[in-house]
ZAKOLRO-220274 format. One line per 5 residues: number of its first residue (from 1); their letters; for each residue x, y, z of C-alpha. Coordinates in steps of 0.1 Angstrom, whole numbers, plus 5000, padded with zeros to 4 digits. Example, Ala and Ser with C-alpha at 12.3 -4.5 7.8 and 13.67 -1.06 7.14 Angstrom:
REM residues 2
1 = AS = 5123,4955,5078  5137,4989,5071
***
This chain:
REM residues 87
1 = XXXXX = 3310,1846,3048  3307,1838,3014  3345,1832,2997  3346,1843,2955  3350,1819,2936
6 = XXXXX = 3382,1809,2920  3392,1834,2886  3369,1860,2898  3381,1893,2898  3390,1912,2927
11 = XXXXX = 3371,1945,2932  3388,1975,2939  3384,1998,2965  3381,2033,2956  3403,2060,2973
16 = XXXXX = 3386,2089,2993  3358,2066,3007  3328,2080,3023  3341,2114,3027  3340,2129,2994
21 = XXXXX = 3308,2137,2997  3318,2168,3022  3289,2200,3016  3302,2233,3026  3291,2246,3059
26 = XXXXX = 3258,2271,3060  3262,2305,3069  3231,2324,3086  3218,2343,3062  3206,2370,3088
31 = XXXXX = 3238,2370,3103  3257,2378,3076  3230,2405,3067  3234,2420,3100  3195,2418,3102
36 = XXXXX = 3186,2433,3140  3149,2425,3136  3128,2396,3117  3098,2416,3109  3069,2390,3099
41 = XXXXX = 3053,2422,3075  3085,2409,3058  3065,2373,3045  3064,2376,3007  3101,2394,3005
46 = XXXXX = 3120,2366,3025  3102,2346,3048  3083,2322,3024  3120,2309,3017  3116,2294,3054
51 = XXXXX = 3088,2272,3047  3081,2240,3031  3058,2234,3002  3033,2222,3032  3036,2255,3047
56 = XXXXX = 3059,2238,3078  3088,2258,3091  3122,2243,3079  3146,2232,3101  3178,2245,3111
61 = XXXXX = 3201,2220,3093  3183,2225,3061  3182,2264,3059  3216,2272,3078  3205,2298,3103
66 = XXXXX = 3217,2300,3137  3202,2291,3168  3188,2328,3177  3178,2335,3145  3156,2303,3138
71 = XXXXX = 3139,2309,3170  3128,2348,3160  3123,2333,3123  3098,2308,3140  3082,2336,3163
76 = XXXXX = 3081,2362,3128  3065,2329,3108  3041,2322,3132  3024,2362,3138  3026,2358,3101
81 = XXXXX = 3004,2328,3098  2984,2347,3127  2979,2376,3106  2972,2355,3074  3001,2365,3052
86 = XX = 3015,2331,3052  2997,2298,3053
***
């Protein structure tokens, strides 16, 4: 451990710590539209939002959907990529 030497100031903590940084929880965006169906004829109106600049499928904990609907997103993305609309 290395000890300051003698006159040197103190430094200060700062109050709050690591949690101020605190980001508001995510909301399912499909959820809160009441969407019933992911239709993957749906690419250019909502579904290129879902996929990286590489054309990979973001993750949950990035876009905020829920557990059902990222699995029908992936299934929707995927006949897309099938059908060509999406790369």
């Amino acid at each position: 451990m290395q000890r300051r030497p003698e006159g040197a100031p103190r430094r200060e903590r700062r109050e709050g710590g690591r949690g101020e940084r605190t980001s508001r929880r995510k909301i399912c965006q499909f959820c809160h539209d009441h969407v019933r169906e992911i239709d993957y004829k749906d690419a250019n109106r909502f579904l290129k939002r879902y996929i990286s600049d590489r054309g990979k499928i973001e993750p949950r904990r990035k876009t905020g959907t829920c557990a059902k609907h990222q699995r029908r997103l992936s299934v929707a993305l995927k006949e897309a990529r099938h059908m060509a609309l999406l790369p």
